[in-house]
Structures are given as structure tokens and as C-alpha cells.
C-alpha positions in Angstrom: 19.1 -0.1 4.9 19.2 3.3 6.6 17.4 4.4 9.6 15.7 7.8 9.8 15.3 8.9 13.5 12.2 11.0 14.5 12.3 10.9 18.9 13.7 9.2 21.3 11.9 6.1 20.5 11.4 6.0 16.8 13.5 5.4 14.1 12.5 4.6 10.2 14.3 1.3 8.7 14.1 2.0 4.6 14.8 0.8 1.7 16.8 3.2 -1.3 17.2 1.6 -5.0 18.9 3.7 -7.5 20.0 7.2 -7.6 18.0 10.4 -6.8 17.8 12.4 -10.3 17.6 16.0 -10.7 13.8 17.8 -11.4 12.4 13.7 -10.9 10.4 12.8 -8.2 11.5 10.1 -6.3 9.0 7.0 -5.7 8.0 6.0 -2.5 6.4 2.9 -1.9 4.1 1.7 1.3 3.5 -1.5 2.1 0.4 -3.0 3.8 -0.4 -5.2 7.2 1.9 -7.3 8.2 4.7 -6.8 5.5 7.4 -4.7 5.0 9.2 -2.9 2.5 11.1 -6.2 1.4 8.2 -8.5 0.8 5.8 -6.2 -0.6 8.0 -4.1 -2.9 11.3 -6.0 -3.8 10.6 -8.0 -6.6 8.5 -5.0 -8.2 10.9 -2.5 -7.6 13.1 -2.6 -11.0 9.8 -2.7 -12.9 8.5 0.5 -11.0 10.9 2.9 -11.0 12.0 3.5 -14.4 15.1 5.2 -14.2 14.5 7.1 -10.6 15.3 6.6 -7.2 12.5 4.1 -5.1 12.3 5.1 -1.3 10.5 1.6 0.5 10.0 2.4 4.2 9.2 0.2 7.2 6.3 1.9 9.3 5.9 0.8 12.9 5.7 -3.0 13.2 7.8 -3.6 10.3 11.2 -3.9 9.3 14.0 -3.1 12.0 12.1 0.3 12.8 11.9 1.3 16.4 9.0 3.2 18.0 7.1 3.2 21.4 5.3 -0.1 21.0 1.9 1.1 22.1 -1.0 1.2 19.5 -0.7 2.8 16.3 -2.0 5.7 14.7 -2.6 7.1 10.9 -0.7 10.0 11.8 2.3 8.4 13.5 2.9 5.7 10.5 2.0 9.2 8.0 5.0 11.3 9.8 7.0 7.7 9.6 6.8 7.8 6.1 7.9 11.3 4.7 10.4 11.0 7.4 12.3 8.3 5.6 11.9 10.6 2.3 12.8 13.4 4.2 16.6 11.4 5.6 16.7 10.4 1.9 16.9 13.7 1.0 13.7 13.6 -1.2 11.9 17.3 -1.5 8.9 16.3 -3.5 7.8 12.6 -4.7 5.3 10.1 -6.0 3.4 7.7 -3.3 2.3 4.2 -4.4 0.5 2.6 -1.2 -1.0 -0.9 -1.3 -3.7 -2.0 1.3 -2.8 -0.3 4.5 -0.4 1.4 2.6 -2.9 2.6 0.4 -4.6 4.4 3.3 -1.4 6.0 4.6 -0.5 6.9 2.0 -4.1 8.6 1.0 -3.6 10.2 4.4 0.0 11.5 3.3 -1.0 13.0 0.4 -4.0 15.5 1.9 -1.4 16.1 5.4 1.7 16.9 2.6 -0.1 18.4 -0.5 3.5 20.3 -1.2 5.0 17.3 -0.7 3.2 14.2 -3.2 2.7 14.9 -6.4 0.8 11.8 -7.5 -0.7 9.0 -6.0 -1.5 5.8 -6.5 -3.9 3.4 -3.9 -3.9 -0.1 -4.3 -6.9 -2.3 -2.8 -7.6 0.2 -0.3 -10.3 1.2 1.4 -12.2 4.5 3.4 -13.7 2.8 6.1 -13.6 0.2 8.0 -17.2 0.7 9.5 -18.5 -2.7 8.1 -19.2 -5.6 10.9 -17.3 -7.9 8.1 -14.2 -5.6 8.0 -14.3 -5.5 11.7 -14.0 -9.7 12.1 -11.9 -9.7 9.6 -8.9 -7.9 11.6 -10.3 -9.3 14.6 -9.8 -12.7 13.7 -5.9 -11.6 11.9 -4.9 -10.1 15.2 -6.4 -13.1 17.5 -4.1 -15.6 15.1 -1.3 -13.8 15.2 -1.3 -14.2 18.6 -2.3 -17.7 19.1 -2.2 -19.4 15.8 0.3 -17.8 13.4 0.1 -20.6 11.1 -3.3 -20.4 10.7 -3.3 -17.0 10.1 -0.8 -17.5 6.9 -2.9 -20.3 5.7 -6.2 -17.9 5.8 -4.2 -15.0 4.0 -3.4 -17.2 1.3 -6.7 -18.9 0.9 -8.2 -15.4 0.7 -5.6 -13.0 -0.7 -5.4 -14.9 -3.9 -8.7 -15.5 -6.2 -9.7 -18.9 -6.6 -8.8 -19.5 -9.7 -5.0 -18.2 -9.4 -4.9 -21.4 -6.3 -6.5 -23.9 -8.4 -3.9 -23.4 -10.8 -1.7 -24.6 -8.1 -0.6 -28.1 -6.9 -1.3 -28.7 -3.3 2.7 -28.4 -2.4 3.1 -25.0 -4.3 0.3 -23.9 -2.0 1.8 -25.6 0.8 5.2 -23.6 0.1 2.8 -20.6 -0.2 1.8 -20.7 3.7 5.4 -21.2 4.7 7.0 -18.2 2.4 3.9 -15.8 4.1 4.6 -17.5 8.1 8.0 -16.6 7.6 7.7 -13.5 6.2 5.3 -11.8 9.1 6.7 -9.0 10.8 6.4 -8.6 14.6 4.1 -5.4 14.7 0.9 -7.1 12.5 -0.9 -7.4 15.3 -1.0 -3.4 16.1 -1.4 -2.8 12.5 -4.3 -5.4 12.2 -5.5 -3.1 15.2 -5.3 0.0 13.2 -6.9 -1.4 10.1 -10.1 -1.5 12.1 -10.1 2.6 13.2 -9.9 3.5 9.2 -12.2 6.2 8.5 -10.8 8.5 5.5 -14.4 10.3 4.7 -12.7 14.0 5.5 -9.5 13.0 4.3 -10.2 12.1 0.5 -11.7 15.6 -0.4 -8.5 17.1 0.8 -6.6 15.1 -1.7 -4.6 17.4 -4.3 -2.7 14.6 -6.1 -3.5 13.6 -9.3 -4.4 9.7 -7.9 -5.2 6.3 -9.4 -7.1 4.1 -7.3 -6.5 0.6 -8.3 -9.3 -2.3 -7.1 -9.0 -6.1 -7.8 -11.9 -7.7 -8.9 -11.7 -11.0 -7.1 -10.2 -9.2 -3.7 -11.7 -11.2 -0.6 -10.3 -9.0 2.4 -11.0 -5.3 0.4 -14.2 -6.1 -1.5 -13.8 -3.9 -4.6 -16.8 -1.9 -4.0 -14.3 -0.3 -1.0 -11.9 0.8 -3.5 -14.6 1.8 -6.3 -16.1 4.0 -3.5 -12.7 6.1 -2.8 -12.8 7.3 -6.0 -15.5 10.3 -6.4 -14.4 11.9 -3.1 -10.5 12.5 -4.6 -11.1 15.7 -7.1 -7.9 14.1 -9.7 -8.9 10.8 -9.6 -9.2 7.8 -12.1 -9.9 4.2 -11.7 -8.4 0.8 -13.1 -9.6 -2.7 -11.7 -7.3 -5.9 -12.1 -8.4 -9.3 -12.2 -6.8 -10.2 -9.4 -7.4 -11.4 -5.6 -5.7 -9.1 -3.2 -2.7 -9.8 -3.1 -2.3 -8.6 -6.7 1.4 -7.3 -5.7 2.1 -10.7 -6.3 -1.0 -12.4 -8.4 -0.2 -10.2 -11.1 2.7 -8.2 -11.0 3.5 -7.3 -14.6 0.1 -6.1 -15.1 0.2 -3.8 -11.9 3.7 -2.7 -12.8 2.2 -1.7 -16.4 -0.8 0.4 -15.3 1.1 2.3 -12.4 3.8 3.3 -15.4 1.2 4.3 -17.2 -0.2 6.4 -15.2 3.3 8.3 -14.1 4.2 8.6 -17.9 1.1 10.5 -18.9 0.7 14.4 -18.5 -1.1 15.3 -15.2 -4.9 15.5 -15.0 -4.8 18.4 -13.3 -3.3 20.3 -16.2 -4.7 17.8 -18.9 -8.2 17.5 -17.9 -9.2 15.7 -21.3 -10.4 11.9 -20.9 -7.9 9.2 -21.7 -7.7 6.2 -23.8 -7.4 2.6 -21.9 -8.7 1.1 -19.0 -8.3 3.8 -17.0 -11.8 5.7 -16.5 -12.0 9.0 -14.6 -13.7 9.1 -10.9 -15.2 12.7 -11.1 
């Protein structure tokens, strides 16, 4: 994986698959708290990027990327971001961002409107004003730092739905805490952090991208309403819910995979303003 260097003290760890094409947009996907590029994106990115190059890049905290180590800002892990499409040579390209993600990469799009051509938000949210989102990453960052294993049993007792666990024998879900322990990154505590400053109100009218917010019906850490409610402020927008707890990246997969290539296969609402057929229903 290739590291794109901003300063003296940051550098981008990324992910390429496949081959930039000419007139294509390459894809570029972000991942949310606590993951990285691998966990999040790997296993979806053959089924996402349909005959295009996929950019995957580690934002501060994640992956081997380097930066100063202090507390995070939208606007650092933003710049982080289009630089690792910027070292992959990539001029113009499509953003999928799930959770955190999701809010970079909402933030991305209305910094860069020359640069994203669509976007797509998955469980994300506008604001993180609510005393239960505030415990929430409270409680994530206090168990990173004191009981890690805790905090991997918690994430998988509420980033699944209930009835995706009971479908589940109590060693799967035992094997289910391990895979997440092992697969935190160092930074999650710092993103946790950041997860608590969200506040997108003046960002999501500045949004040019046709964008498909994407909500899970059965999402414990984003209630749904959070990502209904970033739908009317994005002009281009349309919205699809999944039945699915949070972690729908991998809850249900093929069903995510489907509805983002959807979305990128059909003409542009901007140009095509005309309602469309399927789940999909149009924000404003």
C-alpha cells in the first residue's frame, strides 16, 4: 500500500485495486471509527468497483498513516483523503463513506465540488448534538482505553440487529468479538473523539454531488432517523434504508453492494431530474 505525504508529519497509507480507466471516475471509499481501509472495504471491493480503479485510504488513526497525534479534525481527515486520490493520480472521482466516513466524506464533497462527482453516505449522521450520541463515544473512547475487550463485545452486541446475532451460536459470536479486538486500529480513540464535534448543518446545503444516503433500519449506534434527517438539506439527494444493524458493511453486504451499483449505473439526477423506479425515493 502506498503512502501519500502531505507535511512533515503526515503521510496517507492507501489502498489501490484495479486500474485507473480513461473518462471513469475512480471510487474512493472511507471507512468509519476505528477501522481502516482493509476491514471496512476489502471483502466489498470486487463487488463495488465494477470494472474501475477503488482508492481505500487510511485517515489519521488508521492504517500505517503518520500524522501529528494530537486531536483530530474534519478538515485534516478531508485533506487526508483527496490527498491519497490526488498521489493516485485521480482528477475527479466517486466517494462512498460509511459512518464516520460517511461524514468525511459529506464534508469532501461540499470542500471539493470540482473534485466528487457522486456520493454515497452510509449510516451517517449531521450532528452529534444528542446527550445519547455523546455517551455513546464517551463510553467507546473510555474502553478503548481501559477495557478494549469490552469495547469489541459492545460493538458487536450493537452494530448487528438482533435478529442477525440470534441467528448465531454463542462461539460464532464469540469469534465475532475476537475478529473486531483484533482488528482495532490504534487512533479510535481520537476518532471516537471526533465523532462527538459532528455538526454538518452548513455543510449539507453546500453539497453539489448527486448523493444517496443510505440508513439501516435496525442501526443502534446511528439511529436511522440521523440518516433520514441528512437527506432534505443535500439538493441531489435520494434515500434507500436496509434492514440491517450498523454494521451493514458486513450484515448485508450483497444488498449494499447492489444499491450503491445501482445508483452509479443510472444517469445523474442532476441532468435526469425524473423520479425513479425501486427503493430508492428522492430527498427533495
Amino acid at each position: 500500500m502506498p503512502l501519500a505525504p502531505i507535511d512533515e508529519h503526515t503521510a496517507v497509507d492507501y489502498l489501490v485495486a484495479g486500474e485507473a480507466q480513461p473518462g471513469v471516475p475512480d471510487l474512493v471509499l472511507v471507512h468509519g471509527t476505528g477501522g481502516s481501509a482493509e476491514s471496512n472495504w476489502l471483502h466489498l471491493v470486487d463487488g463495488l468497483r465494477d470494472g474501475r480503479r477503488v482508492i481505500a485510504p487510511n485517515y489519521a488513526g488508521s492504517g500505517r498513516t503518520t500524522d501529528h497525534g494530537g486531536e483530530l479534525s474534519l478538515g485534516e481527515l478531508v485533506a487526508q483523503v483527496d490527498a491519497a486520490a490526488t498521489h493516485a493520480g485521480s482528477e475527479r472521482y466517486d466517494v462512498v463513506g460509511f459512518s464516520l466516513g460517511a461524514v468525511v466524506g459529506a464534508q469532501l464533497a461540499a470542500d471539493r465540488p470540482e473534485r466528487v462527482r457522486r456520493l454515497v453516505l452510509v449510516n451517517g449522521w449531521g450532528t452529534s448534538a444528542s446527550g445519547r450520541i455523546q455517551l455513546q463515544f464517551d463510553l467507546w473512547q473510555r474502553l478503548h482505553a481501559r477495557e478494549p475487550r469490552a469495547l469489541a463485545e459492545l460493538l458487536v452486541l450493537t452494530g448487528f440487529s438482533p435478529g442477525f446475532l440470534a441467528k448465531r451460536p454463542a462461539h460464532v459470536i464469540e469469534r465475532m468479538v475476537e475478529e473486531t479486538l483484533t482488528s482495532f486500529q490504534p487512533g479510535i480513540g481520537r476518532q471516537a473523539a471526533l465523532d462527538q464535534q459532528v455538526d454538518l448543518s452548513a455543510t449539507f446545503p453546500r453539497i453539489r454531488s448527486s448523493t444517496l444516503v443510505i440508513g439501516s433500519r435496525e442501526d443502534h449506534i446511528v439511529p436511522v432517523d440521523l440518516s433520514r434527517q441528512m437527506v432534505a438539506p443535500i439538493r441531489w439527494s435520494d434515500y434507500h434504508e436496509i434492514s440491517s444493524g450498523h454494521l451493514v458493511i458486513f450484515e448485508q453486504p450483497a444488498e449494499l453492494v447492489s444499491t450503491v451499483t445501482r445508483f452509479f449505473a443510472r444517469p445523474d439526477r442532476r441532468t435526469n431530474p425524473q423520479p425513479i423506479s425501486g427503493p430508492e425515493r428522492r430527498g427533495r
